[in-house]
LONUVEX-467535 format. One line per 4 residues: number of its first residue (from 1); their letters; for each residue x, y, z of C-alpha. Coordinates in steps of 0.25 Angstrom, whole numbers, plus 5000, padded with zeros to 4 digits. Example, Ala and Ser with C-alpha at 12.3 -4.5 7.8 and 13.67 -1.06 7.14 Angstrom:
BEGIN
1	as	5049/4982/5031 | 5055/4996/5029 $
END
This chain:
BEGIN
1	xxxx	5009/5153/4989 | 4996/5153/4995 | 4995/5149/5010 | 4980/5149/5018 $
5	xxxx	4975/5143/5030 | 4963/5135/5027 | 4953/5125/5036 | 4948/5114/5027 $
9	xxxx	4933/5119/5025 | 4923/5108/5020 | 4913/5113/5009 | 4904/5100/5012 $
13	xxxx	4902/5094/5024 | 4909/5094/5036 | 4919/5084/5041 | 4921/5079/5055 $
17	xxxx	4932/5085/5059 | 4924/5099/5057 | 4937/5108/5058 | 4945/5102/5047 $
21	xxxx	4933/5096/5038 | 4937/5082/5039 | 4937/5069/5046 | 4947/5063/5040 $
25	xxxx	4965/5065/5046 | 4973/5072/5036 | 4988/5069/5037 | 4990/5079/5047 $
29	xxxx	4980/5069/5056 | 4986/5058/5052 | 4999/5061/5055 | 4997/5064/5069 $
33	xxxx	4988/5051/5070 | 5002/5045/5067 | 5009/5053/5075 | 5003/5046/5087 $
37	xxxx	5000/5034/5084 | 5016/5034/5084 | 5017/5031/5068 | 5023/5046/5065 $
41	xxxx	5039/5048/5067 | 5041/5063/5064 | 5056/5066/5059 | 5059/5081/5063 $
45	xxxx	5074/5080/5058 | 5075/5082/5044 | 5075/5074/5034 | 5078/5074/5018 $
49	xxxx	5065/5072/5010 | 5075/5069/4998 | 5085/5057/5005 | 5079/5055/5020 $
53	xxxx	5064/5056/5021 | 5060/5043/5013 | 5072/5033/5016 | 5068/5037/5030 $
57	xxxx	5055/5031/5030 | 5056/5020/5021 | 5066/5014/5031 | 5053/5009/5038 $
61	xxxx	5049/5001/5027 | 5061/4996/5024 | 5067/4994/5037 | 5060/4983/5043 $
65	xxxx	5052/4993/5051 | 5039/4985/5052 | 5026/4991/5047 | 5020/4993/5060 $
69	xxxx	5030/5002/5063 | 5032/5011/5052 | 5029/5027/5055 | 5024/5038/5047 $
73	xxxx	5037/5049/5047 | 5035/5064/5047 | 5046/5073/5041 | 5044/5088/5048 $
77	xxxx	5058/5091/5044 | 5060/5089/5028 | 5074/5094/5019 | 5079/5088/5006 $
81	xxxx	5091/5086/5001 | 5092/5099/4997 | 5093/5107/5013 | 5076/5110/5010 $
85	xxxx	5070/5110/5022 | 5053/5109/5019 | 5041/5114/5029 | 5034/5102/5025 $
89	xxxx	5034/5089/5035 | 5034/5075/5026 | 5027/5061/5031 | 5031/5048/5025 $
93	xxxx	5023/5036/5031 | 5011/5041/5036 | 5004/5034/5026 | 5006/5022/5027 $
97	xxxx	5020/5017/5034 | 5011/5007/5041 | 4997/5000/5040 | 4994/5007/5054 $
101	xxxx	4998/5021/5049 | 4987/5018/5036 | 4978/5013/5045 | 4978/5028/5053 $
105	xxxx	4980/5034/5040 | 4965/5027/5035 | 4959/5028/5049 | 4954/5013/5049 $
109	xxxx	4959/5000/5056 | 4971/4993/5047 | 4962/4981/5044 | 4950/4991/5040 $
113	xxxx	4958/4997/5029 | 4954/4988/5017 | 4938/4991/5021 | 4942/5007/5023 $
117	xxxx	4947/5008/5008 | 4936/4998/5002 | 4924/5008/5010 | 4931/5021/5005 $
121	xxxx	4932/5017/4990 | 4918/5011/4991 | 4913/5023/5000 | 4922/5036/4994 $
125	xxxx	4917/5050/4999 | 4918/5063/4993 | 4929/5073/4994 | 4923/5085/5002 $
129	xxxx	4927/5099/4996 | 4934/5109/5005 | 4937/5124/5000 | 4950/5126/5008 $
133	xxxx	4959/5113/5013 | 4972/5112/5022 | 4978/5108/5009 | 4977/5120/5002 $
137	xxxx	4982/5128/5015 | 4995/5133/5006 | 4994/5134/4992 | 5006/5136/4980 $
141	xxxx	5004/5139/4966 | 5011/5147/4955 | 5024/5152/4955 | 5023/5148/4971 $
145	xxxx	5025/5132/4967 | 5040/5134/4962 | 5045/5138/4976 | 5035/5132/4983 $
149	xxxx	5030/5118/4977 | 5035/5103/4978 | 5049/5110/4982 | 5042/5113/4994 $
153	xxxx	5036/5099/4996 | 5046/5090/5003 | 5042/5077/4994 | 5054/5066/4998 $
157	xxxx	5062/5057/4989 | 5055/5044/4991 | 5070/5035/4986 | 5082/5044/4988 $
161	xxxx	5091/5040/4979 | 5084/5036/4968 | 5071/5045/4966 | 5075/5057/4958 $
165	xxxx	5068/5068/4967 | 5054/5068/4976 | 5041/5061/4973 | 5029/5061/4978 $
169	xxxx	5026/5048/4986 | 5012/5051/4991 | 5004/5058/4979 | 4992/5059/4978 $
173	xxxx	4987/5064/4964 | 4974/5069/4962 | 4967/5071/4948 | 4954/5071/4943 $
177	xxxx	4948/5063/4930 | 4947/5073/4919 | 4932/5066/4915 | 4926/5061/4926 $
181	xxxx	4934/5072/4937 | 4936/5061/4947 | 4949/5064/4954 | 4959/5052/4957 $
185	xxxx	4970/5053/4970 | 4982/5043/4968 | 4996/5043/4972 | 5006/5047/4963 $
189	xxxx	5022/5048/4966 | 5026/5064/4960 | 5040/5069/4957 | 5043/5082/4962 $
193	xxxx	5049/5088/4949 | 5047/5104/4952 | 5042/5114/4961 | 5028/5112/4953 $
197	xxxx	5030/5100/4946 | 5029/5083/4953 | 5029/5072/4943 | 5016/5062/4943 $
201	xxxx	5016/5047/4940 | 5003/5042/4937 | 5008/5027/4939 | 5006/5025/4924 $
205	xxxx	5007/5011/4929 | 4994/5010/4938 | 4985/5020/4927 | 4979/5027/4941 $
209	xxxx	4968/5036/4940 | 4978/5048/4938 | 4983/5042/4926 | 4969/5041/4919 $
213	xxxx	4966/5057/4923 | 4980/5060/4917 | 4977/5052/4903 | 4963/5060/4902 $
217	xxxx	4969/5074/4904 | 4981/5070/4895 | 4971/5065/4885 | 4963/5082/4887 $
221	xxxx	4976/5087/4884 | 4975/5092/4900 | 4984/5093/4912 | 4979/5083/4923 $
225	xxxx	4976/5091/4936 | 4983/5085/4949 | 4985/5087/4963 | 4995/5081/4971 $
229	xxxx	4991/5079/4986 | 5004/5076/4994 | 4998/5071/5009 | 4983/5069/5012 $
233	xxxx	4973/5064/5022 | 4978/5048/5023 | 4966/5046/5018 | 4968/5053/5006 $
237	xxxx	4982/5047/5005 | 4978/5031/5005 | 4964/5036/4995 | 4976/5040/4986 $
241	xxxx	4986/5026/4988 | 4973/5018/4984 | 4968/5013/4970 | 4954/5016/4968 $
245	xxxx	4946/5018/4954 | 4948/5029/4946 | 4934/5035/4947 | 4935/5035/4964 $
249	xxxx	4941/5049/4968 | 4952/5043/4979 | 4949/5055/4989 | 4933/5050/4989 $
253	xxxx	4939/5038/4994 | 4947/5044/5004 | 4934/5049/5010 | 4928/5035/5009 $
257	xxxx	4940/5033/5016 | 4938/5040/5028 | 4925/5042/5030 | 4924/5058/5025 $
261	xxxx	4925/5067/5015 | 4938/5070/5010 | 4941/5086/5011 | 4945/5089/4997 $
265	xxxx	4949/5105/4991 | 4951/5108/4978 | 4965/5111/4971 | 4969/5126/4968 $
269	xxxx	4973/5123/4953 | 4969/5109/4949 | 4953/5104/4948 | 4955/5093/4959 $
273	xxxx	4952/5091/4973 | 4962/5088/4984 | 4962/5083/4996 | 4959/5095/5006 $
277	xxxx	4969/5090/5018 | 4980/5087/5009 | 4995/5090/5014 | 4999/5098/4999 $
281	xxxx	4993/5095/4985 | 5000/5099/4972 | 4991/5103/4962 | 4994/5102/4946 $
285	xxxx	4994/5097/4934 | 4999/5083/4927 | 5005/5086/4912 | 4998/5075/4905 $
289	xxxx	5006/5080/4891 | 5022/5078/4896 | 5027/5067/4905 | 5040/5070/4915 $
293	xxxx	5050/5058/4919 | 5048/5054/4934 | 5057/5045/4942 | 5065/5037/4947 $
297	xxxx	5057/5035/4959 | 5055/5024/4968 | 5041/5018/4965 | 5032/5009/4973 $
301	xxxx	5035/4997/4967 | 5049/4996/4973 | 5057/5002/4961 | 5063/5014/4956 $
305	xxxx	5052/5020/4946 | 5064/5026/4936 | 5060/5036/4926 | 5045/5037/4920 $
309	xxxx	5040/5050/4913 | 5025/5053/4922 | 5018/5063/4922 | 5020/5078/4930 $
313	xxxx	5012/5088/4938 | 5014/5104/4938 | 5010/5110/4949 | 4999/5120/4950 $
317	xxxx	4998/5123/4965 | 5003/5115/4979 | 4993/5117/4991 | 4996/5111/5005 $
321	xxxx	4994/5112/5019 | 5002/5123/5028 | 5007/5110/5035 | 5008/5101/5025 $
325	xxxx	5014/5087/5025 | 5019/5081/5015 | 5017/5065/5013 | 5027/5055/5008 $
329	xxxx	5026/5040/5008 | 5035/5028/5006 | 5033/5020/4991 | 5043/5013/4984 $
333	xxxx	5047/4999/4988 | 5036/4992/4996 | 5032/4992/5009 | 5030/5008/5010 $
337	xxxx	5020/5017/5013 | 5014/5015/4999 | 5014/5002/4999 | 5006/4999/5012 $
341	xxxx	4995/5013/5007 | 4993/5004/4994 | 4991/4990/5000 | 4981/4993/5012 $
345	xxxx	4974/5001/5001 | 4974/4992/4990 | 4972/4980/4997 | 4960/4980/5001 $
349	xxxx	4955/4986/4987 | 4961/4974/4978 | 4955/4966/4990 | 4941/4973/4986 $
353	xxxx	4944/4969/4972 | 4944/4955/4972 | 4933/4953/4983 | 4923/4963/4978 $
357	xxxx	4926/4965/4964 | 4929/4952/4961 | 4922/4944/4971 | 4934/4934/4976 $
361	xxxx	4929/4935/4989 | 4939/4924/4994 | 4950/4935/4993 | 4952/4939/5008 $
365	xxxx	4964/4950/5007 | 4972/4956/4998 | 4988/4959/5000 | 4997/4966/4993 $
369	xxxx	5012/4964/4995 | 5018/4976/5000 | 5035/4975/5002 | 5042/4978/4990 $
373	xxxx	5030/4973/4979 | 5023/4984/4978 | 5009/4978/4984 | 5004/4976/4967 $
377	xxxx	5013/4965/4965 | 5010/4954/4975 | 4999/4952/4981 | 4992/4942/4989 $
381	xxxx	4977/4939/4990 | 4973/4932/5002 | 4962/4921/4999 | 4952/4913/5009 $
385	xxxx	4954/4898/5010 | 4948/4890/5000 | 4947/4900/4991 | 4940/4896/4978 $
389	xxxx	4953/4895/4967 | 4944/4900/4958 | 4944/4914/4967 | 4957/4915/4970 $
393	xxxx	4962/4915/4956 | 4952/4924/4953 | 4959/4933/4967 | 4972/4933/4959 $
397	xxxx	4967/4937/4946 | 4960/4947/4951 | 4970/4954/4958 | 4981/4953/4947 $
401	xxxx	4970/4960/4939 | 4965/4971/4947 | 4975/4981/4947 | 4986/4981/4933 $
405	xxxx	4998/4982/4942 | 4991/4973/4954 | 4997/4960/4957 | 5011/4951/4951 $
409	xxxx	5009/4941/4961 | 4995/4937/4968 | 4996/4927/4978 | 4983/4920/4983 $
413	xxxx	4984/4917/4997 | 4976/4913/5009 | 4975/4920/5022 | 4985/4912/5030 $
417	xxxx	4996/4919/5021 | 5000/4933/5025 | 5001/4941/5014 | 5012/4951/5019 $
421	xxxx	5021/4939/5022 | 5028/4933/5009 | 5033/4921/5017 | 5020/4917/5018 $
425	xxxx	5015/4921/5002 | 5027/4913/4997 | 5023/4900/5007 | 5007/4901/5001 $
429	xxxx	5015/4901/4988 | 5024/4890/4991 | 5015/4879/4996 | 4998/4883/4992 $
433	xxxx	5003/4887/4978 | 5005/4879/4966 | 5013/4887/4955 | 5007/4877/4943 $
437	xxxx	4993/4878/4953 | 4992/4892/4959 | 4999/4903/4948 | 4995/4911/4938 $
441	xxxx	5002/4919/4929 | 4996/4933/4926 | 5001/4940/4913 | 5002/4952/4905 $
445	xxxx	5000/4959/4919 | 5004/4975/4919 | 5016/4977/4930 | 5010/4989/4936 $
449	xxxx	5018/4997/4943 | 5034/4994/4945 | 5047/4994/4937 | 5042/4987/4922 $
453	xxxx	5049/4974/4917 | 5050/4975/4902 | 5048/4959/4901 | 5035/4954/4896 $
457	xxxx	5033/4968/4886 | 5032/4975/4903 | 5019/4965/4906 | 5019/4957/4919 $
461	xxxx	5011/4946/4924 | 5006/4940/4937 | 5007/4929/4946 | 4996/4923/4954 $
465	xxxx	4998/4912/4965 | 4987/4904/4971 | 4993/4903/4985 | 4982/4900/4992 $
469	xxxx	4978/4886/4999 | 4971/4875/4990 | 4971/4864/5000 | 4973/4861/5014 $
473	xxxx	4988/4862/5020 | 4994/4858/5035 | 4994/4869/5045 | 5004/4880/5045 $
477	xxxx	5017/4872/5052 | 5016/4884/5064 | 5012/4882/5079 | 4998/4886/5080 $
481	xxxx	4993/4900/5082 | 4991/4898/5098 | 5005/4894/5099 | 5013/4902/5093 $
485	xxxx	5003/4914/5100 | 5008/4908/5113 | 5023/4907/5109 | 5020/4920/5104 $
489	xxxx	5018/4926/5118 | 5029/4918/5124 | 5038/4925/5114 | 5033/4939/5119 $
493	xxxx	5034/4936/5131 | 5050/4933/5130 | 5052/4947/5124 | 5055/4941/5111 $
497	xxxx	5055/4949/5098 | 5041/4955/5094 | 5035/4945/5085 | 5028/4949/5071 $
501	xxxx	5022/4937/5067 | 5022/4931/5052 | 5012/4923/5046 | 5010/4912/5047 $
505	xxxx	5014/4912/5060 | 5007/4900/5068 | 5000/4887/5062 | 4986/4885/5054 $
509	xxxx	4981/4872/5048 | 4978/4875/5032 | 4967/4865/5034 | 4976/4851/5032 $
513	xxxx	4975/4850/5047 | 4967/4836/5052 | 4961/4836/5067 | 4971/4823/5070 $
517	xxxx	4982/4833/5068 | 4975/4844/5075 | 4974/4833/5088 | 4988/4829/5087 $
521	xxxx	4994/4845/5087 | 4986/4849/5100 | 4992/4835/5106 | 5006/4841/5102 $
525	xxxx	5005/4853/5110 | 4998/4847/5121 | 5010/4838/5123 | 5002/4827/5118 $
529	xxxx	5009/4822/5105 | 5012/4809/5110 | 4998/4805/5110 | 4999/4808/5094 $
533	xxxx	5011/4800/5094 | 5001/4788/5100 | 4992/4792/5087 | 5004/4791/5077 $
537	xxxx	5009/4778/5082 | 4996/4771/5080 | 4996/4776/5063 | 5010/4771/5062 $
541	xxxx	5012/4764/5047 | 5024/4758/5040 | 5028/4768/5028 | 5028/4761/5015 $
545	xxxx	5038/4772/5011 | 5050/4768/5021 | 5049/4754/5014 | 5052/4759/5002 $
549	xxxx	5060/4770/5006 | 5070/4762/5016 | 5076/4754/5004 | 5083/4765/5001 $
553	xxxx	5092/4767/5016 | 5104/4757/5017 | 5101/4746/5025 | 5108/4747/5040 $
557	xxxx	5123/4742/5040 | 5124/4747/5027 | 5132/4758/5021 | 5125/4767/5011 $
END
């Protein structure tokens, strides 16, 4: 086992933090930034990696803890369930437990993000090559890796009780195109199978860029070279999470990203670059020839993923930092840490699909449904009043044919509805859509990513609602916004519960609003209203329907 101390030395051009040859936080910055901005609980105590660690955190997402309140956690004292005691500090939510934790993590203002990522994919900036990194600070090959390899790495049990050993939650692969020598980053769950062997699922499902380098190496005969980064710069991390084309190289977009240059080094025994301020990499190859069965593992989409061969990597060599950390992240059942990385990121680039690519410039935000759905499968675009039909079915097609797996149900909605409440979604639904009017039927549409029904030969289709307004309605029956602002005050100044408002949560006309009635509500509320019931007397006028209608009351002194 080879250990050196090392400063990062930049072979191009120098950085602005001079010392470290860089501009941009690494984790270990990132971590202190939470630290103080209060977001960071560090757990000294130990805690079992296999049965405690996970279960631990996820309580915040399933607990009822709102979002504004959920910390990143730092583990300094780590065992399994075997007495193991490890030198290596885990985190778990320092990616992404919160929107605000993101945001640090991105360095840009929450309602910034979706402009942040669409200026670094537009704008990507080369790698710049170092000769030494942090990350190759210790370095483990050869007969080293049996004692010292993934045995060494405290990886958690993401589902205890139902995984059949440590994955790999945040993993991100990086291989290189065997023809055009393009390297693709995504993030990959990995079984840890042996002290120099980690199982790879290249998401078959999605066909992501890995996929493609591992049917071209297969197709030479070759092994595919690999390296496993486990914790990155953030920005590294969220370049990773996002889906971007295959002849993009994801850590040129981290360096669109933020600004700068990204510090990269080259591997000790595989042709690929990595990122220089990684926590550890894992370097190796895939088997293209045999296939290994993985699972049962809980997956993203809220199930158990059972059994499935995937492929496998055999490890050439581990490098990582004297003071590594290692990061792990909450997937599984929605809403986790996954969840919320993949839908600030890919928001905004589905939102950039159909405003840019396909010019429906009356789409004004795209929302994916977080809890339990695994953002793909319900999403909602938010449309501007009065948009053209024509546009707005053009919105829901287009969405259901971006992306294989994107969309099951597309609801077409305006922007009075909040997207995040379904009270709301099923109200649009219920009284602006028409079912023999408003929905279409999508089929032959592949499933994407989840447990597969074996109805319809596997095939699944898609539903798309017009739910948006096609003619004037009253107002919402809600006091007025100033009004329940001032009883809003009123109620704080009781010492009343803290009050998280739901939309809709005053009154706004939907244009069925005439100035007679307008005159008649600020008479109300001045204390006025018997001048309008002078107004109403004057328009009295027999009903022709009581006529008719009365002939079937029994006449007084009769019984019925």
């Amino acid at each position: 086992m080879e250990k050196k101390s090392v400063k990062a030395k930049s072979v191009g051009s120098k950085t602005a933090t001079g010392k470290s040859g860089r501009s941009y936080p690494d984790l270990h910055d990132h971590l202190k930034a939470l630290d103080r901005a209060g977001l960071l609980i560090t757990v000294d105590r130990p805690i079992n990696k296999d049965t405690e660690m996970h279960p631990l955190v996820r309580w915040q997402f399933r607990g009822g803890i709102p979002e504004a309140e959920r910390k990143a956690f730092l583990f300094t004292n780590v065992t399994d369930s075997k007495g193991k005691k490890y030198d290596m500090p885990v985190v778990v939510g320092a990616l992404a437990a919160s929107r605000e934790i993101y945001r640090m993590g991105i360095g840009c203002d929450l309602d910034k993000i979706g402009a942040t990522w669409m200026k670094a994919i537009a704008n990507p900036i080369a790698p710049n090559v170092v000769e030494n990194a942090p990350c190759q600070e210790i370095v483990i090959k050869g007969k080293d890796l049996e004692k010292h390899g993934l045995n060494e790495i405290p990886v958690p049990i993401s589902t205890p009780g139902w995984d059949n050993g440590p994955y790999t939650t945040l993993s991100q692969y990086i291989t290189k195109d065997p023809d055009s020598g393009i390297q693709n980053m995504g993030c990959y769950r990995g079984q840890v199978k042996s002290p120099t062997r980690i199982g790879m699922n290249p998401s078959l499902e999605l066909r992501p860029g890995i996929y493609v380098h591992w049917e071209k190496a297969k197709a030479r005969g070759q092994k595919l070279p690999a390296a496993l980064i486990l914790g990155a710069p953030p920005c590294v991390t969220f370049t990773s999470m996002q889906k971007l084309p295959e002849n993009l190289d994801e850590l040129n977009v981290a360096g669109g990203l933020v600004g700068s240059a990204i510090n990269v080094v080259k591997c000790k025994t595989v042709d690929l670059m990595v990122p220089a301020e990684a926590e550890i990499v894992i370097e190796g190859f895939i088997d293209t020839e045999w296939l290994e069965p993985e699972g049962p593992f809980g997956e993203s989409h809220g199930h158990m993923n059972l059994q499935e061969f995937n492929a496998f990597m055999d490890i050439t060599c581990i490098t990582r930092r004297k003071n590594a950390i290692l990061t792990s992240i909450i997937s599984q059942v929605k809403p986790s840490e996954a969840s919320l990385m993949l839908r600030i990121a890919m928001e905004p680039m589905y939102l950039d699909h159909l405003r840019r690519s396909l010019g429906i410039q009356c789409v004004k935000k795209v929302s994916m449904h977080e809890p339990l759905t695994n953002l793909r499968k319900v999403i909602v675009l938010i449309m501007e009043r009065n948009s053209p039909p024509t546009e707005i079915w053009r919105a829901l097609n287009g969405m259901a044919t971006f992306h294989r797996a994107a969309g099951k149900y597309i609801i077409a909605v305006n922007d009075d509805i909040d997207p995040d409440n379904p009270d709301a979604l099923f109200w649009a639904m219920s009284y602006r859509a028409n079912p023999d009017l408003d929905l279409e039927i999508m089929r032959h549409k592949d499933p994407g990513h989840g447990p597969r029904s074996k109805r319809n030969d596997g095939q699944d289709a898609a539903v798309l609602i017009d739910a948006t307004l096609k003619e004037n309605f009253p107002p919402i029956s809600l006091p007025k916004k100033e009004y329940m602002e001032r009883a809003k005050l009123i109620w704080e100044e009781l010492g009343l519960p803290k009050l998280k408002p739901e939309a809709p949560w005053f009154g706004y006309s939907l244009g069925e609003w005439g100035e007679e009635f307008e005159k008649q509500a600020e008479l109300a509320v001045k204390g006025d209203y018997f001048e309008t019931g002078k107004k109403i007397a004057k328009l009295r006028r027999k009903d022709v329907r009581m006529n008719t209608e009365v002939r079937d009351v029994p006449k007084a002194g009769k019984k019925s």
